[in-house]
MDAnalysis code that builds the backbone (N, CA, C; Angstrom):
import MDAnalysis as mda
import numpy as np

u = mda.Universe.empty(372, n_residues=124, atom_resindex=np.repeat(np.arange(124), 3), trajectory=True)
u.add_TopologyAttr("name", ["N", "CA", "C"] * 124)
u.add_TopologyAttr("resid", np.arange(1, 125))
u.add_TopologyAttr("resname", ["UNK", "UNK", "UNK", "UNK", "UNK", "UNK", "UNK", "UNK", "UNK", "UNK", "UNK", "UNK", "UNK", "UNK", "UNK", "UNK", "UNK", "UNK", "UNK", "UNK", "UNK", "UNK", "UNK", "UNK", "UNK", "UNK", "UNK", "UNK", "UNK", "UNK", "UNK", "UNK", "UNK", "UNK", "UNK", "UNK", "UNK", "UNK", "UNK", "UNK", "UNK", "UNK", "UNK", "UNK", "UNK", "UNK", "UNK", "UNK", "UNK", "UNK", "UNK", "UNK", "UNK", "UNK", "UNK", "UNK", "UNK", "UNK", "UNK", "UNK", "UNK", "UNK", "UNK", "UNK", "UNK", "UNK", "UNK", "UNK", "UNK", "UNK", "UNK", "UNK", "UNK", "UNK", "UNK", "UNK", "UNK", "UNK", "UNK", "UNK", "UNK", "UNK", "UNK", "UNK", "UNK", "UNK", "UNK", "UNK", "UNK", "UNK", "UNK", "UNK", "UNK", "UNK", "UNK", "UNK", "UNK", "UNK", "UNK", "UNK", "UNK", "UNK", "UNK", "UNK", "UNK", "UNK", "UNK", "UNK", "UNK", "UNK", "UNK", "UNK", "UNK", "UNK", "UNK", "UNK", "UNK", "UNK", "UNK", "UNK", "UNK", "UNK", "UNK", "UNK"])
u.atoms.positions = np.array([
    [2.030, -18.538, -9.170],
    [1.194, -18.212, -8.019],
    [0.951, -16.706, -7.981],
    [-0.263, -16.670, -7.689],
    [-0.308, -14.800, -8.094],
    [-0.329, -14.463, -6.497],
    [0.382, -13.165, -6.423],
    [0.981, -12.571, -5.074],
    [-0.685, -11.149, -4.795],
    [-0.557, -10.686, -4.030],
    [-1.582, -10.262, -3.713],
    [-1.356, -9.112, -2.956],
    [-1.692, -7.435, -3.421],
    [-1.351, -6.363, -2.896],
    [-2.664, -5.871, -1.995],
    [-3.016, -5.330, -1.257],
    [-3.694, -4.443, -0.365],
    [-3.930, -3.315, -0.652],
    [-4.555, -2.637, -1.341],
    [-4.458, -1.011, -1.184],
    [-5.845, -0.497, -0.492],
    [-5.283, 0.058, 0.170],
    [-6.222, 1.013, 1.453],
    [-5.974, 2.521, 1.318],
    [-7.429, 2.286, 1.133],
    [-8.120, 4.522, 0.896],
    [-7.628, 5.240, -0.434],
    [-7.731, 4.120, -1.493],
    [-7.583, 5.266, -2.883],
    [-8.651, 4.952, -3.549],
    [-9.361, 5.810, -4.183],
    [-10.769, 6.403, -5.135],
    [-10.469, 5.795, -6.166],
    [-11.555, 5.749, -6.846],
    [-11.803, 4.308, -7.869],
    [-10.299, 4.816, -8.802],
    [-10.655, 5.808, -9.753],
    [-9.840, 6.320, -10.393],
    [-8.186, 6.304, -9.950],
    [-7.432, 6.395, -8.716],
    [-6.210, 6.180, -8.303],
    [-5.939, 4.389, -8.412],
    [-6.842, 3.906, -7.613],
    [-7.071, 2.033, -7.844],
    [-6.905, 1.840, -8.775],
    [-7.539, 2.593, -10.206],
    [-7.596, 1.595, -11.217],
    [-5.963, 1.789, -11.982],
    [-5.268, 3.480, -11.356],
    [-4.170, 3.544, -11.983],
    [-3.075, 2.616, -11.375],
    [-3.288, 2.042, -10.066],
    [-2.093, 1.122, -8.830],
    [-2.492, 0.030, -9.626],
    [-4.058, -0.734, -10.046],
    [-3.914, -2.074, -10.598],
    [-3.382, -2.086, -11.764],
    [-3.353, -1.113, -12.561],
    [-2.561, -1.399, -13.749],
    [-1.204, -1.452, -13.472],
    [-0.782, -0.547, -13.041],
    [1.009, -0.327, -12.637],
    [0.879, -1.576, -11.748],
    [0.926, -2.116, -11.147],
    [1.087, -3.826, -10.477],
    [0.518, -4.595, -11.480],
    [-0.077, -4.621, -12.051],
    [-0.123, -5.389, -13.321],
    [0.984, -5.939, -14.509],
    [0.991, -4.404, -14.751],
    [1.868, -4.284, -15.904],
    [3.431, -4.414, -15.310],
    [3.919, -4.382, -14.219],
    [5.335, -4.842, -14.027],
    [5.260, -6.002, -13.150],
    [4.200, -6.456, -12.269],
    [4.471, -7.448, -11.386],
    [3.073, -8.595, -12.129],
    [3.216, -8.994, -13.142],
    [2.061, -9.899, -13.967],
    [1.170, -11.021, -12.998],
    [0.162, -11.299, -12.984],
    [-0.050, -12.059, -12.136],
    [-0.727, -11.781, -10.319],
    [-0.183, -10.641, -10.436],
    [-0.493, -9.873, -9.059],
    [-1.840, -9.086, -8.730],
    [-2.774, -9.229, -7.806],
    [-3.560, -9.127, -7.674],
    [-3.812, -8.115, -6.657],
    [-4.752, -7.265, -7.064],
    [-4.745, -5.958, -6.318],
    [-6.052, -5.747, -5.630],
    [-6.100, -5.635, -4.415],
    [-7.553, -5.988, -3.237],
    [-7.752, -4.854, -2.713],
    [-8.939, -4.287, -2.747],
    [-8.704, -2.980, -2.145],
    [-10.098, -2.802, -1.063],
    [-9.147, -2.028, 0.424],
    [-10.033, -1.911, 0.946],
    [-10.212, -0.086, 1.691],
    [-10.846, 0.166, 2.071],
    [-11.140, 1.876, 2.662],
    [-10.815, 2.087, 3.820],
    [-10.465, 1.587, 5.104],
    [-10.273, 2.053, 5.897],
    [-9.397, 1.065, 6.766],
    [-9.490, 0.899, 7.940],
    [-8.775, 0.257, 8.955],
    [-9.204, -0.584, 9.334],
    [-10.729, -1.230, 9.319],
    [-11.554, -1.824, 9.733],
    [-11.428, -3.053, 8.483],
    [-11.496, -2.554, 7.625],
    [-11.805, -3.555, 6.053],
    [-10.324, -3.893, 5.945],
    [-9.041, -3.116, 5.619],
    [-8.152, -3.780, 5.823],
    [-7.433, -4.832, 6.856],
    [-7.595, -4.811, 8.114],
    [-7.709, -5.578, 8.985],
    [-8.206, -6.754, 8.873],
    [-9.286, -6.853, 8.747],
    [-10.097, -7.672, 8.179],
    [-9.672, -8.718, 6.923],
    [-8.992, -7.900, 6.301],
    [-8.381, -8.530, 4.486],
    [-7.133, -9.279, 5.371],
    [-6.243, -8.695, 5.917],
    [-5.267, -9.215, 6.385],
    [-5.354, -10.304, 7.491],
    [-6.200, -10.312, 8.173],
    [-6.548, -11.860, 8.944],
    [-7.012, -12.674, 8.313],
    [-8.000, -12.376, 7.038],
    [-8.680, -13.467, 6.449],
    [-7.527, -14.020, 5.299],
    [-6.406, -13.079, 4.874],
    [-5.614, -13.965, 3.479],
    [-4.290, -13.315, 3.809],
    [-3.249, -13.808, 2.912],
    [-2.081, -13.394, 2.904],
    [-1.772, -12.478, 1.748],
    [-1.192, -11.349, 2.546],
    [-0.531, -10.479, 1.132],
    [0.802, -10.035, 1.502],
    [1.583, -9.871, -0.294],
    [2.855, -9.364, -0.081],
    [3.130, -8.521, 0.145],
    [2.145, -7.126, -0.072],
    [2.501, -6.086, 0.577],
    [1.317, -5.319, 0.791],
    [1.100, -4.173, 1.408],
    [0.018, -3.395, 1.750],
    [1.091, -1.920, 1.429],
    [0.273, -1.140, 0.725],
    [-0.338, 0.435, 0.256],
    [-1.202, 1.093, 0.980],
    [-0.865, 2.624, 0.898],
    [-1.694, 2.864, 2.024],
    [-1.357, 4.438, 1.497],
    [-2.667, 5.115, 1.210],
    [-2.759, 6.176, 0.878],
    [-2.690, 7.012, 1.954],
    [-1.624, 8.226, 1.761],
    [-1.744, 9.691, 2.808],
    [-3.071, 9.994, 3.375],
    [-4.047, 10.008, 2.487],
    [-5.308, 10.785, 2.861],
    [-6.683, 9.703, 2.522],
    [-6.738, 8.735, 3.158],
    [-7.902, 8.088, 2.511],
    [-9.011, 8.344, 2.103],
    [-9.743, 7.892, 0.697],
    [-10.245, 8.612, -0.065],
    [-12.265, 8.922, 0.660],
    [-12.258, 7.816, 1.618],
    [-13.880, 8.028, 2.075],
    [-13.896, 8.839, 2.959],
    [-13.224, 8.843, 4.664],
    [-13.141, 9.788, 5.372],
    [-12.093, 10.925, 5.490],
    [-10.966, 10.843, 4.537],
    [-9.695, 11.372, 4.426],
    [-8.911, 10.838, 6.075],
    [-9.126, 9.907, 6.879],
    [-8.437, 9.262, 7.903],
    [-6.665, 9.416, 6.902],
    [-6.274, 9.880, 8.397],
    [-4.441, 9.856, 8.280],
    [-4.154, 8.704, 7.452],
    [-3.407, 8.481, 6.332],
    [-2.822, 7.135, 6.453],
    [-1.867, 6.591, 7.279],
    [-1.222, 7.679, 7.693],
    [0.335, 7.439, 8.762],
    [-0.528, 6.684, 10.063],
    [-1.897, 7.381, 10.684],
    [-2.415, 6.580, 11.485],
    [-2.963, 5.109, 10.863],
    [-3.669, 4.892, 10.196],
    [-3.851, 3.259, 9.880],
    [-2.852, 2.566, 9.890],
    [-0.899, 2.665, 9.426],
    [-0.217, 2.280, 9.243],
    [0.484, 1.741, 10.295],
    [0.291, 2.800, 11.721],
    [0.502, 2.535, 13.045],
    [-0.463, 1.587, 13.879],
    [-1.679, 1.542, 13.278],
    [-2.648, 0.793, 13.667],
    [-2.346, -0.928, 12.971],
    [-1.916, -0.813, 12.087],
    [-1.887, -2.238, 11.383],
    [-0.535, -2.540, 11.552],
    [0.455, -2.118, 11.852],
    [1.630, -2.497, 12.758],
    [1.816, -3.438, 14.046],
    [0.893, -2.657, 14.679],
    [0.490, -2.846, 15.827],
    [-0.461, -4.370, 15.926],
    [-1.076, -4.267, 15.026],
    [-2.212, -5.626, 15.076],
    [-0.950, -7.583, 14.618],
    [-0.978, -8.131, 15.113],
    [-0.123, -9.603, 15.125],
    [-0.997, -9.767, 13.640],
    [-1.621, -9.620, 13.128],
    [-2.285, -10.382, 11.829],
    [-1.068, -9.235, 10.818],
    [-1.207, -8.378, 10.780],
    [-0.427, -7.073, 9.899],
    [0.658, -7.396, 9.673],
    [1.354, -6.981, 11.096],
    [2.453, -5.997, 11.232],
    [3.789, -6.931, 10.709],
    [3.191, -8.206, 10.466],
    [4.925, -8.893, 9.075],
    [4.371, -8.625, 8.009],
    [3.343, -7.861, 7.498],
    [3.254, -7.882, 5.769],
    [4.153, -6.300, 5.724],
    [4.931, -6.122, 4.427],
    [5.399, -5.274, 4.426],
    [4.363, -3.882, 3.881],
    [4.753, -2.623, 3.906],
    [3.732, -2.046, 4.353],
    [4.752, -0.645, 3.374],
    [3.319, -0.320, 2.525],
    [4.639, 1.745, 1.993],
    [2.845, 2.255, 1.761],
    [3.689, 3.656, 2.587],
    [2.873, 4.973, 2.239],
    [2.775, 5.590, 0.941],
    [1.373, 5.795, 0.376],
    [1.658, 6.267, -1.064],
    [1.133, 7.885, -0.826],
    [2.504, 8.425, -1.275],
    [2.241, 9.870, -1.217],
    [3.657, 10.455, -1.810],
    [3.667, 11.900, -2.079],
    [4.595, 12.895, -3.257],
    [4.876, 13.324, -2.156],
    [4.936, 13.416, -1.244],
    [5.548, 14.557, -0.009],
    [6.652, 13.600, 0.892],
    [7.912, 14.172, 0.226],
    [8.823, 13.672, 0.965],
    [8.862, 13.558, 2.771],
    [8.130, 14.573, 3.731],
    [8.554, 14.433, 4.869],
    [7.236, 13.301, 5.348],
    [6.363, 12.848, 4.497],
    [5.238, 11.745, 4.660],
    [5.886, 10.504, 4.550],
    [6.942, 10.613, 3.619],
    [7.577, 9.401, 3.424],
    [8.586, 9.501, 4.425],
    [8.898, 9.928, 4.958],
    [9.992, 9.928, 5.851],
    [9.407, 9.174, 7.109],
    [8.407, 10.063, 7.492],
    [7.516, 9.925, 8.647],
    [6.838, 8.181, 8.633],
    [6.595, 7.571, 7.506],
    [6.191, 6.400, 7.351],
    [7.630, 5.155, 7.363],
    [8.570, 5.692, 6.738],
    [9.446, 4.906, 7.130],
    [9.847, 4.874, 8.394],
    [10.170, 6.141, 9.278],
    [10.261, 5.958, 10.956],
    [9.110, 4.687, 11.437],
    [7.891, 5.207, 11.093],
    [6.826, 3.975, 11.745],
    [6.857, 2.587, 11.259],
    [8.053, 2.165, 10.213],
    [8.537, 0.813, 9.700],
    [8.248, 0.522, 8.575],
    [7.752, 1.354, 7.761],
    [7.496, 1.079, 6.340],
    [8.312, 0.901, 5.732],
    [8.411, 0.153, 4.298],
    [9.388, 0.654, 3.362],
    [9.251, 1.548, 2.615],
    [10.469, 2.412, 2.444],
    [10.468, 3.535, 1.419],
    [8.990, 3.433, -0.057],
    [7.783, 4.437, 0.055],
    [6.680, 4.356, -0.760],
    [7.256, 4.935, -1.953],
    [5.960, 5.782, -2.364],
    [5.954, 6.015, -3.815],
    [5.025, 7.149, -3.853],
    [4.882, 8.208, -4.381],
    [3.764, 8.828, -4.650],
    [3.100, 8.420, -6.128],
    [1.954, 8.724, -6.097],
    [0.877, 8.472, -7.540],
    [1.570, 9.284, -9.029],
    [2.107, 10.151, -8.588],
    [2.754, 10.839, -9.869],
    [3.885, 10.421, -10.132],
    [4.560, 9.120, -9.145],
    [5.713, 8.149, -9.844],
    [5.821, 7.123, -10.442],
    [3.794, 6.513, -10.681],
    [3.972, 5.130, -11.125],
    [4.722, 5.004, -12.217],
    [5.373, 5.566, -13.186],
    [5.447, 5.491, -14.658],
    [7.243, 5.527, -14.086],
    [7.994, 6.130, -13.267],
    [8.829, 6.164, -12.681],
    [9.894, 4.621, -12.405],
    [10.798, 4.483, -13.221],
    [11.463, 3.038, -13.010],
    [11.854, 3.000, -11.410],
    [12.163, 3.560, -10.840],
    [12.600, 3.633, -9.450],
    [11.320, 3.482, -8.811],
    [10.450, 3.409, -8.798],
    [9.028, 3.071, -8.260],
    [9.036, 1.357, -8.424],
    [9.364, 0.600, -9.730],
    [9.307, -0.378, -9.773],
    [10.416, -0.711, -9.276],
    [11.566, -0.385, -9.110],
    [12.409, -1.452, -8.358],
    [12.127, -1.163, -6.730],
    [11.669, -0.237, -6.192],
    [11.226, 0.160, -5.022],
    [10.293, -0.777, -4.662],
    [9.846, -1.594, -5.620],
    [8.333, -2.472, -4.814],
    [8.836, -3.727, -5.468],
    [9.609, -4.172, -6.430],
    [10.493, -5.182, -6.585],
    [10.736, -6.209, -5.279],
    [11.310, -5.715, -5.021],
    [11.928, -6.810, -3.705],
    [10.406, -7.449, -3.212],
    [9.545, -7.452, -2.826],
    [8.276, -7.804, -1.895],
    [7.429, -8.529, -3.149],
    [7.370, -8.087, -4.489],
    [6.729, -9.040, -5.680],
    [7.398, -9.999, -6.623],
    [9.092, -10.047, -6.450],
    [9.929, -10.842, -7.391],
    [9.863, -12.619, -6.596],
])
């Protein structure tokens, strides 16, 4: 059964590097991507996913990601899919786990084994 990721507000070029890295360790897994708060919302009432991504700076309006994350928390369709901030700045990740995330990842860790067991639990 192929499991199904969310990623919200990364530019073609970051997407195409998250579908490979969910590819290549979680086989089968399918990577949906939407831009903002409105389109993800949307993804998440209409299907089920195992987890949702969520870029620091989204790539069309640069919107907070820490705000969408609080926003899709908040929404009864969301707020049980599990949910990580993708960003290199430790006090972003901090700040996203306070708002209930699980511990993310920044883009310069996909290649990083601790990145894959970090998103392990939600695709095994």
């Amino acid at each position: 059964m192929s499991q199904r990721v969310l990623d919200v507000g990364n530019c073609v070029p970051d997407h195409t590097a998250l579908t490979r890295f969910f590819q290549t360790h979680f086989p089968g897994t399918t990577l949906v991507r939407a831009h903002g708060l409105a389109d993800a919302l949307a993804e998440l009432q209409a299907h089920e996913f195992a987890l949702v991504v969520v870029n620091r700076k989204l790539d069309r309006d640069y919107a907070d990601g820490l705000d969408v994350i609080q926003h899709l928390k908040a929404d009864p369709a969301a707020q049980h899919v599990p949910m990580m901030l993708i960003t290199n700045y430790p006090e972003y990740q901090a700040a996203a786990v306070q708002a209930g995330c699980a511990p993310g990842f920044g883009k310069s860790e996909l290649e990083d084994p601790a990145t894959v067991a970090r998103v392990q639990p939600f695709l095994s």
